[in-house]
TORFIDREN-54799 format. One record per atom (N, C-alpha, C): residue number from 0; chain; atom name; x, y, z. Coordinates in nm, 3 decimals. Each point is the difference from the previous one (the first is absolute). Layout:
BEGIN
+------+-------+------+---------+---------+---------+
| resi | chain | name |       u |       v |       w |
+------+-------+------+---------+---------+---------+
|  NUM |     A |   CA |       X |       Y |       Z |
...
+------+-------+------+---------+---------+---------+
***
This chain:
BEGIN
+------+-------+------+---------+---------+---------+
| resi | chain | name |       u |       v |       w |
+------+-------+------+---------+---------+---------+
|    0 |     A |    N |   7.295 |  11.601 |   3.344 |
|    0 |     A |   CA |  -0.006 |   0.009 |   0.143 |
|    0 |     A |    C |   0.140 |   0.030 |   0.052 |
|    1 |     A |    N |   0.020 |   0.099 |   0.098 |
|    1 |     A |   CA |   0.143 |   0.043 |   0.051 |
|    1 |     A |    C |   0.031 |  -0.123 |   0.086 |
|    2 |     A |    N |   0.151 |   0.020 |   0.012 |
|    2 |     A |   CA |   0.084 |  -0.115 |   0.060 |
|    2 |     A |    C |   0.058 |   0.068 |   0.129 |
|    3 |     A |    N |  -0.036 |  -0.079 |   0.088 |
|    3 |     A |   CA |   0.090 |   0.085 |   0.123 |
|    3 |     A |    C |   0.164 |  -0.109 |  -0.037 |
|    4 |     A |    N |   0.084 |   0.086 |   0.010 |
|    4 |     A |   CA |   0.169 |  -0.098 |  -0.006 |
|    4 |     A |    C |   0.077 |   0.015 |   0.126 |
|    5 |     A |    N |   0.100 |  -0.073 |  -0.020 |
|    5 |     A |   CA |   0.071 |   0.010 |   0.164 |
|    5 |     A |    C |   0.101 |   0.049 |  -0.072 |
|    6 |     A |    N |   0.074 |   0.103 |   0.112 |
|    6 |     A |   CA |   0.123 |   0.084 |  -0.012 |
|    6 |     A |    C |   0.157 |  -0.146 |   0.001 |
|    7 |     A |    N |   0.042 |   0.004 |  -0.089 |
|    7 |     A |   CA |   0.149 |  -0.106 |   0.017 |
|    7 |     A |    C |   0.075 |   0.078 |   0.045 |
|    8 |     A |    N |  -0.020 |   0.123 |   0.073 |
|    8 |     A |   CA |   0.148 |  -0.013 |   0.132 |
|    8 |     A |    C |  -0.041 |   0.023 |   0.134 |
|    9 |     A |    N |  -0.124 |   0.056 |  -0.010 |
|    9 |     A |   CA |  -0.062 |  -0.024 |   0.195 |
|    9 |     A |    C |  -0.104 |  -0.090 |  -0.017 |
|   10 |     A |    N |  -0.048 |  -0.034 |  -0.109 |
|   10 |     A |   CA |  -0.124 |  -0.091 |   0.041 |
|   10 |     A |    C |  -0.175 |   0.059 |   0.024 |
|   11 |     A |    N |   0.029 |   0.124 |   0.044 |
|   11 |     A |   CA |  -0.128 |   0.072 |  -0.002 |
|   11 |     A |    C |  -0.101 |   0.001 |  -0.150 |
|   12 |     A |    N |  -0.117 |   0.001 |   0.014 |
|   12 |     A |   CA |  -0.034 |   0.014 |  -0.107 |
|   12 |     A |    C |  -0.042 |   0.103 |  -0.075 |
|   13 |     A |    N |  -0.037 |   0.026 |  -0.152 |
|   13 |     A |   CA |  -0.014 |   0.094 |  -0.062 |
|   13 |     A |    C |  -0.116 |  -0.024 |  -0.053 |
|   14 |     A |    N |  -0.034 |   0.145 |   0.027 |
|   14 |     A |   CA |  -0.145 |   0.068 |  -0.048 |
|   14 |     A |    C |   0.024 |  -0.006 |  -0.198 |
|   15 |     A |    N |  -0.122 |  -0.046 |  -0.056 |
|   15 |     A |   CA |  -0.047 |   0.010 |  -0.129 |
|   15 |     A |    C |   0.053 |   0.164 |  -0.029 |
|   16 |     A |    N |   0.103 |   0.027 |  -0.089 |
|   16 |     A |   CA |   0.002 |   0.156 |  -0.047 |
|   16 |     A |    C |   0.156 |   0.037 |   0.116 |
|   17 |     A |    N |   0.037 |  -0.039 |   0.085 |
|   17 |     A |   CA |   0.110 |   0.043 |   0.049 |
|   17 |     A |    C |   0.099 |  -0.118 |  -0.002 |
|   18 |     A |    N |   0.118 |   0.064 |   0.064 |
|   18 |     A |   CA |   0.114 |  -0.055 |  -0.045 |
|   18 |     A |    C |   0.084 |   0.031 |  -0.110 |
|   19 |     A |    N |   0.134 |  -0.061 |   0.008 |
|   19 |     A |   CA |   0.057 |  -0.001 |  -0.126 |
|   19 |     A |    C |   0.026 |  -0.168 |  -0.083 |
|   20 |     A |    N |   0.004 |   0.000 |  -0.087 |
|   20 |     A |   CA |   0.034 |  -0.154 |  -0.097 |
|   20 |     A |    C |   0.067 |   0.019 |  -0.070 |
|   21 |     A |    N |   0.195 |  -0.058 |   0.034 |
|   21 |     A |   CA |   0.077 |   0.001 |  -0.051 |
|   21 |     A |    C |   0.034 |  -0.133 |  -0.128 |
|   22 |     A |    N |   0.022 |   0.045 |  -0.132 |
|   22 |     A |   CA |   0.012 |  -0.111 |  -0.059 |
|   22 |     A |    C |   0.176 |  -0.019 |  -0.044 |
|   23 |     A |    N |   0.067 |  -0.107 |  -0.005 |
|   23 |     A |   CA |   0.092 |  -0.026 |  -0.025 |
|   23 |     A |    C |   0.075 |  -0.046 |  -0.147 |
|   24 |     A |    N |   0.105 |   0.067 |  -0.027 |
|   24 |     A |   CA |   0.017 |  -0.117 |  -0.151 |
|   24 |     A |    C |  -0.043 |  -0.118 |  -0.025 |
|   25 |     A |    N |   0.030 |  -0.047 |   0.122 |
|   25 |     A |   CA |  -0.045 |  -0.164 |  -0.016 |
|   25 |     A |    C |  -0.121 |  -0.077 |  -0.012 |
|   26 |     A |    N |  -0.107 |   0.130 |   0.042 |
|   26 |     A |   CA |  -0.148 |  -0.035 |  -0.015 |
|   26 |     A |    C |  -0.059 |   0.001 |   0.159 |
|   27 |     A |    N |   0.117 |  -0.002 |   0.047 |
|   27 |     A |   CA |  -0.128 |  -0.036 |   0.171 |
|   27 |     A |    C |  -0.044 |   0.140 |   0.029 |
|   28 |     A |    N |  -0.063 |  -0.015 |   0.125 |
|   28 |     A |   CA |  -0.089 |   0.140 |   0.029 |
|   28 |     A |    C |   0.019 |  -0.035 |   0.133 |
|   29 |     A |    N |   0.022 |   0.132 |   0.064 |
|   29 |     A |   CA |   0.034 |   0.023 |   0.152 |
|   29 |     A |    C |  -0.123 |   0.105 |   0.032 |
|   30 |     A |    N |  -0.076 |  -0.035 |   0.074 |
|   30 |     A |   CA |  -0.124 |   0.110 |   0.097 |
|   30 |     A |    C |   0.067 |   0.015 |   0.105 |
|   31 |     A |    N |   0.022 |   0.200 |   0.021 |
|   31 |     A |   CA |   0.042 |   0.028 |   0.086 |
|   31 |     A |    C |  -0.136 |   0.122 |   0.069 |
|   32 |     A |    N |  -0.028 |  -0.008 |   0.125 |
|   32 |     A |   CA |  -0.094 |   0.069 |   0.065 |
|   32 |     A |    C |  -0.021 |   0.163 |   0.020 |
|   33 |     A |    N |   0.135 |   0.028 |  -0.008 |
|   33 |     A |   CA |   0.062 |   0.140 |   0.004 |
|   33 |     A |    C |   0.138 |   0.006 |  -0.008 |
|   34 |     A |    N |   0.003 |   0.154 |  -0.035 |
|   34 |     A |   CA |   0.149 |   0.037 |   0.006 |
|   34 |     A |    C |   0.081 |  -0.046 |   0.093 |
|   35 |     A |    N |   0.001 |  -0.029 |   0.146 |
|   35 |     A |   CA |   0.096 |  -0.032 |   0.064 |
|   35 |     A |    C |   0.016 |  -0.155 |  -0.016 |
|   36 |     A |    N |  -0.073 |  -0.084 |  -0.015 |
|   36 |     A |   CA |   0.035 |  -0.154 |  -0.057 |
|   36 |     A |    C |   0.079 |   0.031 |  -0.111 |
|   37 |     A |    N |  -0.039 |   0.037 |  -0.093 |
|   37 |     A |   CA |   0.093 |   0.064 |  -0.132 |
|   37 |     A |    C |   0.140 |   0.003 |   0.043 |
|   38 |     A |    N |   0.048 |   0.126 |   0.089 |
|   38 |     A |   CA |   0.080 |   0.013 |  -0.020 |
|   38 |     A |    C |   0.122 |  -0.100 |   0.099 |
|   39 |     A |    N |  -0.082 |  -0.022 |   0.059 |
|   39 |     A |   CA |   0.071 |  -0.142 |   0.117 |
|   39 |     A |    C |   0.056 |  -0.086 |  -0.131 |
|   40 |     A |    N |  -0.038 |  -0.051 |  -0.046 |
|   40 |     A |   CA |  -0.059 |  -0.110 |  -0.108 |
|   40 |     A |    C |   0.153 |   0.067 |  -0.084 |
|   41 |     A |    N |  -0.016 |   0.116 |  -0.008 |
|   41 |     A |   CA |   0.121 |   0.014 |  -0.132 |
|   41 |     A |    C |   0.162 |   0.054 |   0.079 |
|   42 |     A |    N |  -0.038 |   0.026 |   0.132 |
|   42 |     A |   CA |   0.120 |  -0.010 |   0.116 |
|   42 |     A |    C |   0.068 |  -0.146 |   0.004 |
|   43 |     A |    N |  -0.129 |  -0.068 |  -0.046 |
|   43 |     A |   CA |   0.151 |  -0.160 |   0.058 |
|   43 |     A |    C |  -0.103 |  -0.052 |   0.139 |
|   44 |     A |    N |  -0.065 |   0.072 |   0.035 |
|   44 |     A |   CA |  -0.026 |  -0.060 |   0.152 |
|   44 |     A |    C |  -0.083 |  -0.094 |  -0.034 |
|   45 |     A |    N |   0.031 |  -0.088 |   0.130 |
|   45 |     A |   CA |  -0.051 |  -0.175 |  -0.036 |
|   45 |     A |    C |  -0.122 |   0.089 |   0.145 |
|   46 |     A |    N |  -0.169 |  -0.073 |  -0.106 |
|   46 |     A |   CA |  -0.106 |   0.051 |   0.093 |
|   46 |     A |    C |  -0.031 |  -0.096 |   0.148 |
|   47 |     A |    N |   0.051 |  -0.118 |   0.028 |
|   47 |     A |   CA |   0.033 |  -0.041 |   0.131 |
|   47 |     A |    C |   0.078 |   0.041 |   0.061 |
|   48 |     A |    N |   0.081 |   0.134 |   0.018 |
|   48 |     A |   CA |   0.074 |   0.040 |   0.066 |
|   48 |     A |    C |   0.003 |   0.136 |   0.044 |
|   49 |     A |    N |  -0.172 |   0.026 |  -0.005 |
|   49 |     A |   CA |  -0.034 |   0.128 |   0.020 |
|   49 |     A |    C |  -0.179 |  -0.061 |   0.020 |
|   50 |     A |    N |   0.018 |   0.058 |   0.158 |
|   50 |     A |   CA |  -0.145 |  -0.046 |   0.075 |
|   50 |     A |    C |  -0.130 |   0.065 |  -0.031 |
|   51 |     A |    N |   0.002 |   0.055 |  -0.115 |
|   51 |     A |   CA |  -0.155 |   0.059 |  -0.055 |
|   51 |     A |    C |  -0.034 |  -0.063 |  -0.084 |
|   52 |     A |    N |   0.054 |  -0.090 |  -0.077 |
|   52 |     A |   CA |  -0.069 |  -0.094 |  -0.104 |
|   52 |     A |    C |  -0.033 |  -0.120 |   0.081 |
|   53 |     A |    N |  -0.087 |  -0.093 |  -0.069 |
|   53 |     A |   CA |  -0.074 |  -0.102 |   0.020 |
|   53 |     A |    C |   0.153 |  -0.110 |   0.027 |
|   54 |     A |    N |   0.083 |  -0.025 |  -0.094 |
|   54 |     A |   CA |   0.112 |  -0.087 |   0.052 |
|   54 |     A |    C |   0.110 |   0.038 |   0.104 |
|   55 |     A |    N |  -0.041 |   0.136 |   0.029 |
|   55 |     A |   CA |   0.092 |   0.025 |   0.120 |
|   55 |     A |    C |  -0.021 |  -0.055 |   0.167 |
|   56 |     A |    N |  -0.151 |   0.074 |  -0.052 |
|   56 |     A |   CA |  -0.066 |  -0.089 |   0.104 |
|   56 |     A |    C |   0.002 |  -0.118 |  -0.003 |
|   57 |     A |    N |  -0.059 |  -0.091 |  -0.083 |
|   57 |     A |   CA |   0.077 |  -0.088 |  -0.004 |
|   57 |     A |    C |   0.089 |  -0.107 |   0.088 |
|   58 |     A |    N |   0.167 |   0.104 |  -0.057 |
|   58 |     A |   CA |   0.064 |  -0.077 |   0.027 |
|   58 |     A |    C |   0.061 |   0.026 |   0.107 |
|   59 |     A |    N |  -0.079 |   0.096 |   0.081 |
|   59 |     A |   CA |  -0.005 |   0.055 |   0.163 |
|   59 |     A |    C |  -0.071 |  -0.108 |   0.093 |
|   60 |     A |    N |  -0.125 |  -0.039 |  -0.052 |
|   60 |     A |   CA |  -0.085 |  -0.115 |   0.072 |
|   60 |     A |    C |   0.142 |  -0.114 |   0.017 |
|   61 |     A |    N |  -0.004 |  -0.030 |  -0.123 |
|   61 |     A |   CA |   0.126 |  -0.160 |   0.028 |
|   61 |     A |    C |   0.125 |   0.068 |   0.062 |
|   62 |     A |    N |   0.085 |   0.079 |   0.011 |
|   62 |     A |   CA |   0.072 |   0.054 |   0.086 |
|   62 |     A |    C |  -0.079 |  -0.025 |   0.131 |
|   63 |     A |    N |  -0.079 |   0.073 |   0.058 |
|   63 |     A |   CA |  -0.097 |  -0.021 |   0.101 |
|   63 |     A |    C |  -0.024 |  -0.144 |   0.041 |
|   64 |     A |    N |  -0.048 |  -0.090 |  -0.035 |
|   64 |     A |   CA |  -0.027 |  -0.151 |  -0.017 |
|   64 |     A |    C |   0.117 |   0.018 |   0.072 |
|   65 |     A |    N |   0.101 |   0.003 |  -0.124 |
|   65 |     A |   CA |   0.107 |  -0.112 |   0.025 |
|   65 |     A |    C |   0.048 |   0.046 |   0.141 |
|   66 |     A |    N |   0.037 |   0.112 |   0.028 |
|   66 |     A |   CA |   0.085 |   0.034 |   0.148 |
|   66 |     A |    C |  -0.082 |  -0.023 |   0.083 |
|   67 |     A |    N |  -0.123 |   0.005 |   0.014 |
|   67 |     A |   CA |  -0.125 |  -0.109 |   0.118 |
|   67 |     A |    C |   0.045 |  -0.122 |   0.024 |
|   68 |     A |    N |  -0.010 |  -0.080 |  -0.140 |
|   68 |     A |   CA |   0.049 |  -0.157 |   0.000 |
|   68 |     A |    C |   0.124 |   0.000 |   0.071 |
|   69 |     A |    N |   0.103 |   0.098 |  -0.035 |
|   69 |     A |   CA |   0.113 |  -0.024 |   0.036 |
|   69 |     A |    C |  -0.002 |   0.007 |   0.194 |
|   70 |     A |    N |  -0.075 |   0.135 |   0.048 |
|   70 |     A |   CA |   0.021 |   0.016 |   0.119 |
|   70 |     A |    C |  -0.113 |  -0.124 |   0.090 |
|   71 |     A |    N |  -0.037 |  -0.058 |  -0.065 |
|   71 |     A |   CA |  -0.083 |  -0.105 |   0.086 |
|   71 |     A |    C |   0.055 |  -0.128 |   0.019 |
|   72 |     A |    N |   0.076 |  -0.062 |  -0.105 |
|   72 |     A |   CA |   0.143 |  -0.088 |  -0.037 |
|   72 |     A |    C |   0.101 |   0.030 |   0.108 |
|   73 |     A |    N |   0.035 |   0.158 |  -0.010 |
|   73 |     A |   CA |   0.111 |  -0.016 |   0.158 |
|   73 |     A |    C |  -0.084 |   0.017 |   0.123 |
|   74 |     A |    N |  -0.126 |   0.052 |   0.004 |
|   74 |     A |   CA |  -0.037 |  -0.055 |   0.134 |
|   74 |     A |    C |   0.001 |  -0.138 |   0.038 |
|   75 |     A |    N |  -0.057 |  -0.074 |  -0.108 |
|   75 |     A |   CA |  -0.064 |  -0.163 |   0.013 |
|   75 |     A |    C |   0.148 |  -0.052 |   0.027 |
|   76 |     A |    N |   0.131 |   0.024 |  -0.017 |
|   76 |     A |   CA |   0.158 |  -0.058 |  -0.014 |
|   76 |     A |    C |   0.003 |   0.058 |   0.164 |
|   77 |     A |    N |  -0.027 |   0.100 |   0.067 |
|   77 |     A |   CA |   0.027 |   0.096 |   0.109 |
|   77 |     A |    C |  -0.080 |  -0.089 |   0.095 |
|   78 |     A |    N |  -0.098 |  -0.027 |  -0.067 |
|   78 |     A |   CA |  -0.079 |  -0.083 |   0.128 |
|   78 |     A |    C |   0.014 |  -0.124 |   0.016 |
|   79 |     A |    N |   0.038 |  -0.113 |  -0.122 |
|   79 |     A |   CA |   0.082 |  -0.105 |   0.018 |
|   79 |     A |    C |   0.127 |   0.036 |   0.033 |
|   80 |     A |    N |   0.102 |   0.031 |   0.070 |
|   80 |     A |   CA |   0.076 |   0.039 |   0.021 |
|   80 |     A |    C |  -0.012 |  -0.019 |   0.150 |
|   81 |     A |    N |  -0.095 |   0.100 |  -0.023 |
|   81 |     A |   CA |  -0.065 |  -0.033 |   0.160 |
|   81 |     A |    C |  -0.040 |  -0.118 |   0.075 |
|   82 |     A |    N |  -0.080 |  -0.050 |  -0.063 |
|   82 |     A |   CA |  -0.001 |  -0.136 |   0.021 |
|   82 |     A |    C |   0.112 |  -0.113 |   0.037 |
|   83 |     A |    N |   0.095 |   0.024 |  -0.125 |
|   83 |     A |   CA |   0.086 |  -0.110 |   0.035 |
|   83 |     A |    C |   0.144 |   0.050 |   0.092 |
|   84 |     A |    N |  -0.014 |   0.208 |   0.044 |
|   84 |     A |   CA |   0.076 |  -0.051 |   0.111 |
|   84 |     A |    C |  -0.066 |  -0.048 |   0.143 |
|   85 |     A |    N |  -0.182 |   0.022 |   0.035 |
|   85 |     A |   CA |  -0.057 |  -0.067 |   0.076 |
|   85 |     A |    C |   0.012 |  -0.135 |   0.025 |
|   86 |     A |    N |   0.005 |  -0.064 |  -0.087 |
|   86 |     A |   CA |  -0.045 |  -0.163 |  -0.015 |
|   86 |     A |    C |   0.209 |  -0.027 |   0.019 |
|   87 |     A |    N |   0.075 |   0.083 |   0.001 |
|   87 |     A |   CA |   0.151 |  -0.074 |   0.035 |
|   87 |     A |    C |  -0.019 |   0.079 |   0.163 |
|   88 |     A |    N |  -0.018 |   0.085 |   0.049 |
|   88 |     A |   CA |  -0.032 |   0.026 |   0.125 |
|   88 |     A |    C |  -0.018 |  -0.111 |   0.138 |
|   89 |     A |    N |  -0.121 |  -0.108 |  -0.052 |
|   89 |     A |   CA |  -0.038 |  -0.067 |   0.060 |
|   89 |     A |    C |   0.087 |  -0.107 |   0.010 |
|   90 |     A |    N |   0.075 |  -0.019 |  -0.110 |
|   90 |     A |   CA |   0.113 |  -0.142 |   0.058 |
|   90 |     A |    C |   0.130 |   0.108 |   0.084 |
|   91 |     A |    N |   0.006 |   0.111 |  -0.027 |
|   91 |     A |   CA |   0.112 |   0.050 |   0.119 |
|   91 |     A |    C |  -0.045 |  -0.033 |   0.155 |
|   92 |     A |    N |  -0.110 |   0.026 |   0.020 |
|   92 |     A |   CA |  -0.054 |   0.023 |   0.130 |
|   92 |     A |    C |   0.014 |  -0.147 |   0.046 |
|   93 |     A |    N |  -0.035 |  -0.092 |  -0.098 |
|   93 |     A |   CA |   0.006 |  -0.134 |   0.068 |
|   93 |     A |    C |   0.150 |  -0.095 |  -0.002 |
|   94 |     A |    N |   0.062 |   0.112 |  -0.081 |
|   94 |     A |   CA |   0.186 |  -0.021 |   0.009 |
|   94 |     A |    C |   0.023 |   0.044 |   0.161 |
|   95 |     A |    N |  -0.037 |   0.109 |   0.015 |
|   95 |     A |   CA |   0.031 |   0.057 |   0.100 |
|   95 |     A |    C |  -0.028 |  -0.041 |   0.145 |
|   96 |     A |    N |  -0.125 |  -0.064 |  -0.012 |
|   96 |     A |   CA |  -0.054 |  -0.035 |   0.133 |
|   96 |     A |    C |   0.085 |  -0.161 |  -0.038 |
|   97 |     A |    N |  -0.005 |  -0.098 |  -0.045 |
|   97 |     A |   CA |   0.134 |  -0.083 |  -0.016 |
|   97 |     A |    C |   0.134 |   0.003 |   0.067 |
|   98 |     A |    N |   0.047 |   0.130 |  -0.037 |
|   98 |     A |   CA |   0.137 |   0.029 |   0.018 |
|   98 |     A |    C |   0.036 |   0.059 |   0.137 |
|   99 |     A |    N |  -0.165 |   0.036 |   0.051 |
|   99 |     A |   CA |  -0.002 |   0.061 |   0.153 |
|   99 |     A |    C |   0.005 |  -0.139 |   0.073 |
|  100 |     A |    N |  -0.073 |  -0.125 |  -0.052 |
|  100 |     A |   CA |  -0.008 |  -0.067 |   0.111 |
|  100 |     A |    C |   0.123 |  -0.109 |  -0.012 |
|  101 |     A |    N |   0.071 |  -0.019 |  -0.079 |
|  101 |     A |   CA |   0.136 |  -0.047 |  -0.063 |
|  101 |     A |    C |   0.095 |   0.059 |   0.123 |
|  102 |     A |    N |  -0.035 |   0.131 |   0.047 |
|  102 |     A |   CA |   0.041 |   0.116 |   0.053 |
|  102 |     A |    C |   0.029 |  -0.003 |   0.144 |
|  103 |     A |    N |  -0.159 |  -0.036 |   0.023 |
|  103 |     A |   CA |  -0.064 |  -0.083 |   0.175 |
|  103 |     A |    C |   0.124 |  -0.115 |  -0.013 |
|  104 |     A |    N |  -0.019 |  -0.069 |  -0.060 |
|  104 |     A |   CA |   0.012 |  -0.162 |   0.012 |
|  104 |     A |    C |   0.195 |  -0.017 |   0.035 |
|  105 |     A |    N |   0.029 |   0.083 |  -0.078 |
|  105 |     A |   CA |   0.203 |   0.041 |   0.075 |
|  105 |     A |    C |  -0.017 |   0.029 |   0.104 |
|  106 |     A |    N |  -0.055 |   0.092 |   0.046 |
|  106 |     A |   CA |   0.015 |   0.052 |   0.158 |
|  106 |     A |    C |  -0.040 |  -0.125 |   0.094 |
|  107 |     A |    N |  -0.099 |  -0.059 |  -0.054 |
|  107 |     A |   CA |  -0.032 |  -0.130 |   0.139 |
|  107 |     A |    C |   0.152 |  -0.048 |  -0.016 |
|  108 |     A |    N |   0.022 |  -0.084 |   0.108 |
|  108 |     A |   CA |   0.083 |  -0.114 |   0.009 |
|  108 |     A |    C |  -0.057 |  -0.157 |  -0.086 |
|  109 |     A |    N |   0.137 |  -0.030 |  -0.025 |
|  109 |     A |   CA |  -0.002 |  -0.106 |  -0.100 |
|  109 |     A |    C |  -0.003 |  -0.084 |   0.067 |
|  110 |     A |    N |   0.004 |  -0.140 |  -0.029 |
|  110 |     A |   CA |   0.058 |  -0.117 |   0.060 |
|  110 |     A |    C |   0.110 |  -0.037 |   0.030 |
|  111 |     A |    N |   0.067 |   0.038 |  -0.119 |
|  111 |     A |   CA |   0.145 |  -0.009 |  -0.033 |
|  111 |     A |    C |   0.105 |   0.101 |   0.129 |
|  112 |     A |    N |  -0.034 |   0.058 |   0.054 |
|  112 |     A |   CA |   0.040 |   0.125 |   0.094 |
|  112 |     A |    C |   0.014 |  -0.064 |   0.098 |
|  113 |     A |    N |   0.121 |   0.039 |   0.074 |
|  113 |     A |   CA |   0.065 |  -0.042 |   0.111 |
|  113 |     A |    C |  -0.022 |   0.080 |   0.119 |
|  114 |     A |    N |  -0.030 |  -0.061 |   0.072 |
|  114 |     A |   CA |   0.051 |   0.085 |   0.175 |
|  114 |     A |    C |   0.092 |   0.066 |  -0.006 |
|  115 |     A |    N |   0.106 |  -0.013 |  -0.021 |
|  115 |     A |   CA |   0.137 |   0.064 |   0.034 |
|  115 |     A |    C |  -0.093 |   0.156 |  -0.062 |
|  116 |     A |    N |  -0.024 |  -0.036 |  -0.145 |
|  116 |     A |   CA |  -0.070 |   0.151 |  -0.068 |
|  116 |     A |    C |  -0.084 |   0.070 |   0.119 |
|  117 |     A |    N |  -0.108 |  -0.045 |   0.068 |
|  117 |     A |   CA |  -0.097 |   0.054 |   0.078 |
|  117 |     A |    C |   0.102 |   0.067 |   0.116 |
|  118 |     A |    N |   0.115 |  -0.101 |   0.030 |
|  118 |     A |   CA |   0.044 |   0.051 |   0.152 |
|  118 |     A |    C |   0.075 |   0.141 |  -0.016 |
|  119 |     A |    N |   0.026 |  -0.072 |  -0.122 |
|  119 |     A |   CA |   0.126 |   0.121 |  -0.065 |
|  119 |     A |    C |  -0.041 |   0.157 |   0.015 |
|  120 |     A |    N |  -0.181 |  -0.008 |  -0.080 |
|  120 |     A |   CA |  -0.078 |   0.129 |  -0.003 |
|  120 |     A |    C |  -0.005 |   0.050 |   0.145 |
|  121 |     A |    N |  -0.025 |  -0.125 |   0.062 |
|  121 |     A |   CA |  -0.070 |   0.085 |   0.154 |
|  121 |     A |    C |   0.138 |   0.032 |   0.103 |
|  122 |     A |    N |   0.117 |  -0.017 |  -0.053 |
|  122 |     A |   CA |   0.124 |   0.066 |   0.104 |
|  122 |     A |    C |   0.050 |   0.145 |  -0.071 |
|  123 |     A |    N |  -0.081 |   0.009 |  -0.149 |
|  123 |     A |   CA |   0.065 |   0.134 |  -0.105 |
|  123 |     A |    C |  -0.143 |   0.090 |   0.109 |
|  124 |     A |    N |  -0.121 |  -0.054 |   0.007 |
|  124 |     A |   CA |  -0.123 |   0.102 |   0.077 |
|  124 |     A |    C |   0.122 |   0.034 |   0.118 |
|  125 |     A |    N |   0.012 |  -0.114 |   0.088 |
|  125 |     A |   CA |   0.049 |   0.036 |   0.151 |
|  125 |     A |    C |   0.120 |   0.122 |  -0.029 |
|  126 |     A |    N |   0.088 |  -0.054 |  -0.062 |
|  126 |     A |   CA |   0.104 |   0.126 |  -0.030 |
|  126 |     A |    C |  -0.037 |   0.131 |  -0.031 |
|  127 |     A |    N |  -0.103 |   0.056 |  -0.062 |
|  127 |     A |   CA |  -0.086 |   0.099 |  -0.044 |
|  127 |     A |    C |  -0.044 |   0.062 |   0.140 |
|  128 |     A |    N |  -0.078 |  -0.097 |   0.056 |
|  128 |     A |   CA |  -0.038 |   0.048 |   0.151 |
|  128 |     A |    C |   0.109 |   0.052 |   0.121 |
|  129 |     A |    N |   0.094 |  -0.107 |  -0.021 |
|  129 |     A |   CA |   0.099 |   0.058 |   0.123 |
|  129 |     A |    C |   0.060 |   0.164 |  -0.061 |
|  130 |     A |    N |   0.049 |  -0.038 |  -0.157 |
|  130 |     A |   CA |  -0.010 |   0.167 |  -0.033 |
|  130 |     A |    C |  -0.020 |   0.141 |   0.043 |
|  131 |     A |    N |  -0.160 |  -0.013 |  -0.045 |
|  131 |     A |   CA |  -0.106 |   0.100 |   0.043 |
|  131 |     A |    C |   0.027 |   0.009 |   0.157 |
|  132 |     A |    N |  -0.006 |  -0.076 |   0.060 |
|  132 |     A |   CA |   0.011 |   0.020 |   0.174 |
|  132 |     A |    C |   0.136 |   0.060 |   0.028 |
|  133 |     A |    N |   0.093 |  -0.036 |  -0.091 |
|  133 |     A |   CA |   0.132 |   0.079 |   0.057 |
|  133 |     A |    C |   0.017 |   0.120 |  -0.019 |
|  134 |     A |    N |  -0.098 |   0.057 |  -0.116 |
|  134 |     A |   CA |  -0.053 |   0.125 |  -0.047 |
|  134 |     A |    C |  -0.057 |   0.080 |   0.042 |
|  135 |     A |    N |  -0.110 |  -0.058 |   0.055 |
|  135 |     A |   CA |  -0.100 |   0.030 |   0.143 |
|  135 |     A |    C |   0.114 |   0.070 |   0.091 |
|  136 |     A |    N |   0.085 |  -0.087 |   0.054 |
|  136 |     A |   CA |   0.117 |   0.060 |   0.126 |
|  136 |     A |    C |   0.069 |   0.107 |  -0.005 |
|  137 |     A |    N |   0.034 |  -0.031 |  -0.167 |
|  137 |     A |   CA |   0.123 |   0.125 |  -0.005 |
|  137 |     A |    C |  -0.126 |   0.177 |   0.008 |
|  138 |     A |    N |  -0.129 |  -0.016 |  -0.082 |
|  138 |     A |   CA |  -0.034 |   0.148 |   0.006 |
|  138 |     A |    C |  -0.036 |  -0.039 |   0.138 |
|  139 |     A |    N |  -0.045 |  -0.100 |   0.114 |
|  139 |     A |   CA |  -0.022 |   0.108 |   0.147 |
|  139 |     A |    C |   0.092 |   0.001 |   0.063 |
|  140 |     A |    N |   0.123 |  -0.042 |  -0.054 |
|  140 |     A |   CA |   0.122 |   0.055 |   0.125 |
|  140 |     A |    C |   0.039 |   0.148 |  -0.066 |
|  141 |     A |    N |  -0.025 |   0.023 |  -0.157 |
|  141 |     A |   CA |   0.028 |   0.110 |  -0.001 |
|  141 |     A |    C |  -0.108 |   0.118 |   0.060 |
|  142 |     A |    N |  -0.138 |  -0.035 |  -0.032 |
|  142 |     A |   CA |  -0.061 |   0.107 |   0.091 |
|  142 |     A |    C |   0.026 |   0.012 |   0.106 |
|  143 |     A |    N |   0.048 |  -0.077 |   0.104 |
|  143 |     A |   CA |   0.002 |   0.000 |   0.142 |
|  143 |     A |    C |   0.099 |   0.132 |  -0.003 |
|  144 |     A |    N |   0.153 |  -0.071 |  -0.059 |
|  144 |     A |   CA |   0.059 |   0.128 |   0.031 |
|  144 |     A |    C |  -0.013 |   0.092 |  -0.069 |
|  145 |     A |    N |  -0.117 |   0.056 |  -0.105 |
|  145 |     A |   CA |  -0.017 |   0.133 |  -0.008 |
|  145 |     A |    C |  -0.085 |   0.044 |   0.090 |
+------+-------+------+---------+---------+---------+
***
């Protein structure tokens, strides 16, 4: 009964009556499918490194795999990332509204604050005012006499 065999450098298989069957000094036997496995085979070329044989493909799938795995790993890092600059976000905001009302709370008057301070402010306003009014004078005496 004929044997179907598999080709040892692409993997394809061989028809009963074709092919070649190389035998070695040493006794082993190499099934090659055709001439161009043949001559790959006696070039040196390693058959995972050429995408028409069965291990090229192969070792294209796990290439494949692996750079999937890889690009889903830096999303999943991209999106925790995300996360944890969200989740530090929320203690700024509540730094912030803190530091606003820390903020309020200087501007009121203290206890500790003196009159003299209050009177002090409200003769620096009055001075401001007599200012402006002397300012007022000087442009309408100059329009007058233009």
């Amino acid at each position: 009964m004929p044997q179907t065999r598999e080709c040892d450098y692409c993997g394809s298989d061989i028809e009963a009556g074709t092919g070649t069957m190389l035998v070695r000094t040493n006794g082993s036997t190499i099934h090659y499918c055709s001439a161009k496995c043949e001559k790959n085979a006696e070039l040196g070329r390693e058959a995972r490194d050429l995408n028409w044989t069965d291990a090229g493909r192969e070792s294209d799938r796990q290439e494949t795999a692996a750079a999937e795995r890889e690009a889903e790993e830096a999303a999943a890092e991209a999106d925790d990332e995300e996360a944890e600059d969200d989740s530090e976000a929320a203690p700024d905001l509540e730094a912030a509204e803190s530091e606003a009302a820390d903020a309020d709370d200087e501007d009121e008057p203290v206890d500790g604050d003196t009159e003299a301070d209050s009177e002090a402010a409200d003769e620096d306003a009055a001075d401001e005012a007599e200012s402006s009014e002397d300012a007022d004078e000087d442009t309408e005496a100059e329009e007058a006499e233009a």
